[in-house]
C-alpha positions as CSV (number, residue, x, y, z in Angstrom):
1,X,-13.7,32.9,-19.3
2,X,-11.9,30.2,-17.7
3,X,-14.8,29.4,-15.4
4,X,-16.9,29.4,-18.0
5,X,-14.9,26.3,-19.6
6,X,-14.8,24.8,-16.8
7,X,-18.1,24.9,-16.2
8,X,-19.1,23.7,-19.8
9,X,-16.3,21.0,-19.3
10,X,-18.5,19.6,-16.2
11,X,-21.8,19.6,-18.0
12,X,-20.5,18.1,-20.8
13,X,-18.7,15.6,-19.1
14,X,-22.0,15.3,-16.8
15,X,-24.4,14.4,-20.0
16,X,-21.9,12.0,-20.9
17,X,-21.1,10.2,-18.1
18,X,-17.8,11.4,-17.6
19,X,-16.3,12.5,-14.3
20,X,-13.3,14.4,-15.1
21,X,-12.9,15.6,-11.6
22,X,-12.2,12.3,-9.7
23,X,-11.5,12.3,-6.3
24,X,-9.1,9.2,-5.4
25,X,-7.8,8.8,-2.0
26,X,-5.5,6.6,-0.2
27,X,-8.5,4.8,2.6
28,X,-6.0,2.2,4.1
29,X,-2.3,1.6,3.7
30,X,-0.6,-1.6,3.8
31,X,0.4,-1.3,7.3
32,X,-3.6,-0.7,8.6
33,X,-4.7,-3.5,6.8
34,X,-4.7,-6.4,8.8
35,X,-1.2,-7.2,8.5
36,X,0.0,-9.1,11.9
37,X,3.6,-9.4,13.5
38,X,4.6,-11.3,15.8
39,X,2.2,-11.3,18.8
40,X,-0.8,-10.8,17.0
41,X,0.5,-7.0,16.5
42,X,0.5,-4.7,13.7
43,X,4.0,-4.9,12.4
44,X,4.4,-1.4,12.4
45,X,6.8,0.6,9.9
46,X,8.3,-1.5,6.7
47,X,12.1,-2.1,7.1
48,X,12.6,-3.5,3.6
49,X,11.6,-1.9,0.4
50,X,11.7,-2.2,-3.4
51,X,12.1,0.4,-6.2
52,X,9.1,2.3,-6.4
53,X,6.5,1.9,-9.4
54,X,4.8,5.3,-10.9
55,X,1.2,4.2,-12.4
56,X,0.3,6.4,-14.7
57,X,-3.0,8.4,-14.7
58,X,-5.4,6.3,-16.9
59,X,-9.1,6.1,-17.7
60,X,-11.6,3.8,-16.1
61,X,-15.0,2.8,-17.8
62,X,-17.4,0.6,-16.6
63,X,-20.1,-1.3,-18.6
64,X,-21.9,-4.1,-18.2
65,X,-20.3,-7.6,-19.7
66,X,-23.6,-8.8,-21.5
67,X,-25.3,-6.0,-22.9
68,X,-22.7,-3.2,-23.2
69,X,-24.2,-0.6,-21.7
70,X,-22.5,2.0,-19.3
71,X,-22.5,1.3,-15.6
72,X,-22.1,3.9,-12.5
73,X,-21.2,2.1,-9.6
74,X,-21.7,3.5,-6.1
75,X,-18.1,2.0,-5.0
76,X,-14.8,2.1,-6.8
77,X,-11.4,0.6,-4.9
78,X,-8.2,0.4,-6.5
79,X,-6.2,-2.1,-4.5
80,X,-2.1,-1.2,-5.7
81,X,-0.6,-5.0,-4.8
82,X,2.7,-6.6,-4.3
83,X,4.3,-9.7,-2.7
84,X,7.2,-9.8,0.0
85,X,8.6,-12.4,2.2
86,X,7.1,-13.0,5.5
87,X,8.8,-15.1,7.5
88,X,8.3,-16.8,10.0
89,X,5.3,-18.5,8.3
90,X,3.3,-21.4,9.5
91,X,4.2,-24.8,7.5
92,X,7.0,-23.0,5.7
93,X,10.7,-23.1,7.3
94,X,11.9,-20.5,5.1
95,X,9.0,-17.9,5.0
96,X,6.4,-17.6,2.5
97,X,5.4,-14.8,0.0
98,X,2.5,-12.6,1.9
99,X,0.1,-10.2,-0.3
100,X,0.0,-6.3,0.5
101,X,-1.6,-3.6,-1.1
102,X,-2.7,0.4,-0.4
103,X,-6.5,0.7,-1.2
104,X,-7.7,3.9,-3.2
105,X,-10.9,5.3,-3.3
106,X,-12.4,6.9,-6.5
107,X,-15.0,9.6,-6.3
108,X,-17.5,10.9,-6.8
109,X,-19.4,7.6,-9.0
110,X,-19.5,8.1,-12.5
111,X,-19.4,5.5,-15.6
112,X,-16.3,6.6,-16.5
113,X,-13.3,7.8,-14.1
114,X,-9.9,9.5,-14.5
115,X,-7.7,7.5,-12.3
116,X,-4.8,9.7,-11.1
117,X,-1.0,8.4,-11.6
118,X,-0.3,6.6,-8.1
119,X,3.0,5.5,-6.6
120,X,3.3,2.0,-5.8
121,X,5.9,1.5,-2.8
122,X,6.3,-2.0,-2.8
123,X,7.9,-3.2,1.1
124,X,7.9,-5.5,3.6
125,X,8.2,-6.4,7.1
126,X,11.4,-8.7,7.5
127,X,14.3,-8.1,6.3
128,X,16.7,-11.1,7.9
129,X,19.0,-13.6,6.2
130,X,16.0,-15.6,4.0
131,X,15.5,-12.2,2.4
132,X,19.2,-13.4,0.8
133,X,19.2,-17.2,0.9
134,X,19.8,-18.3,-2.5
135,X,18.7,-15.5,-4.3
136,X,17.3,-11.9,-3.2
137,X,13.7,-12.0,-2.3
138,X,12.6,-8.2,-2.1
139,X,9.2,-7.1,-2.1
140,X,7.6,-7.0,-6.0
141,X,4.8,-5.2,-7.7
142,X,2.1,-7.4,-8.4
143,X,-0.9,-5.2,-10.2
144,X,-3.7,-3.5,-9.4
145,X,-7.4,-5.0,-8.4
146,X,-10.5,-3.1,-9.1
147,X,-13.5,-3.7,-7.0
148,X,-16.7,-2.0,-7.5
149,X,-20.6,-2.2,-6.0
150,X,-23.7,-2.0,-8.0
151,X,-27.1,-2.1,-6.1
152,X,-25.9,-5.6,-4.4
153,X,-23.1,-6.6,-6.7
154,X,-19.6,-6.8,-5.2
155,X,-17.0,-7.5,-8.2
156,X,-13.4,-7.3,-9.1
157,X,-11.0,-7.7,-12.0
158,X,-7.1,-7.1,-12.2
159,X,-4.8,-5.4,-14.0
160,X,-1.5,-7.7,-14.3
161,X,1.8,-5.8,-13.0
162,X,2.8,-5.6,-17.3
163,X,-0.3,-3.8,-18.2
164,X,0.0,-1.5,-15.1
165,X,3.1,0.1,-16.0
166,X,2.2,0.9,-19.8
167,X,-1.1,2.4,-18.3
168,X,-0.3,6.2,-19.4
169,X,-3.4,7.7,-21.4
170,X,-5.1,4.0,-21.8
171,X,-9.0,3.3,-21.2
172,X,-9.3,0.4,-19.0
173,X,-12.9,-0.9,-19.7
174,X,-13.9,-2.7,-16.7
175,X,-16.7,-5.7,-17.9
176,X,-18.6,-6.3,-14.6
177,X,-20.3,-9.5,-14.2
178,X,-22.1,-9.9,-11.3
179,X,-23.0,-13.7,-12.5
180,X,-19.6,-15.2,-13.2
181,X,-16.6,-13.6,-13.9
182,X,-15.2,-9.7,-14.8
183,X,-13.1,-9.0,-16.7
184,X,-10.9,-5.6,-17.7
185,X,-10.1,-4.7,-21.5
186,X,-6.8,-2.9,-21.7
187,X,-7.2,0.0,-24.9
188,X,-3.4,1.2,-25.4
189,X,-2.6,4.2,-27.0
190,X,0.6,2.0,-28.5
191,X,-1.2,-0.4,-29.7
């Protein structure tokens, strides 16, 4: 009986477009990512770190910004982001803030995706006394970016750190533009 749901469940969400068996894996972490230390050398493991940041699982749709109409892309990355201080840093005598993130991959393709509930570890690689100098500089969640490829479209959108966290049951509908700009609509359940 239960595979028989199941199986219903599939087809159904098949006709519709819906993949409600998503497959997202971490591809890179932060550390495999092109980060370099001093030397020119990954800067192997983090040694400062921030509070971590549950994302909840969340719905993914993608449609096309002029007309509308559903889009299945053949790539879907989820790049979780945050800042931290990098020091030392060219042209800046007390370190600069450096981008990380751990990209996810989402599949099998579908127009619409269940995005699994993620935790974001934001951290960094130096931890010495500008990490303190006049106020504490920790590593901080910055939001997610979406990239996706149709045919030969490459395009991205972002969900700010605010949105991120109130994620929980919400339908991000991701307006791809392979012209100009794309944009993500945030449907909360709250409103």
């Amino acid at each position: 009986m239960q595979l028989a749901i199941r199986l219903i469940g599939l087809l159904v969400g098949a006709v519709c477009g819906v993949n409600a068996m998503t497959n997202c894996h971490v591809s890179v972490r932060a550390e495999e990512d092109g980060i370099i230390g001093k030397g020119g050398n990954p800067p192997g493991e983090a040694v400062i770190f921030s509070l971590p940041v549950l994302i909840n699982s969340f719905h993914l749709r993608f449609v096309d910004s002029r007309s509308g109409q559903q889009l299945v892309p053949t790539k879907v990355t989820l790049a979780y982001g945050w800042r931290w201080l990098e020091y030392p840093y060219p042209e800046h005598s007390w370190g600069a803030w450096s981008g990380a993130s751990d990209l996810v991959e989402c599949e099998p393709p579908s127009a619409e995706l269940e995005i699994p509930e993620f935790e974001v570890r934001p951290r960094g690689w130096y931890d010495g006394k500008y990490i303190r100098f006049q106020f504490p500089k920790k590593p901080k969640f910055t939001g997610i970016a979406i990239v996706i490829k149709i045919g030969e479209c490459t395009t991205r959108a972002s969900i700010t750190s605010s949105e991120a966290v109130r994620l929980k049951g919400s339908l991000a509908v991701f307006k791809a533009n392979c012209m100009g700009t794309s944009s993500i609509l945030m449907n909360f359940p709250d409103g």
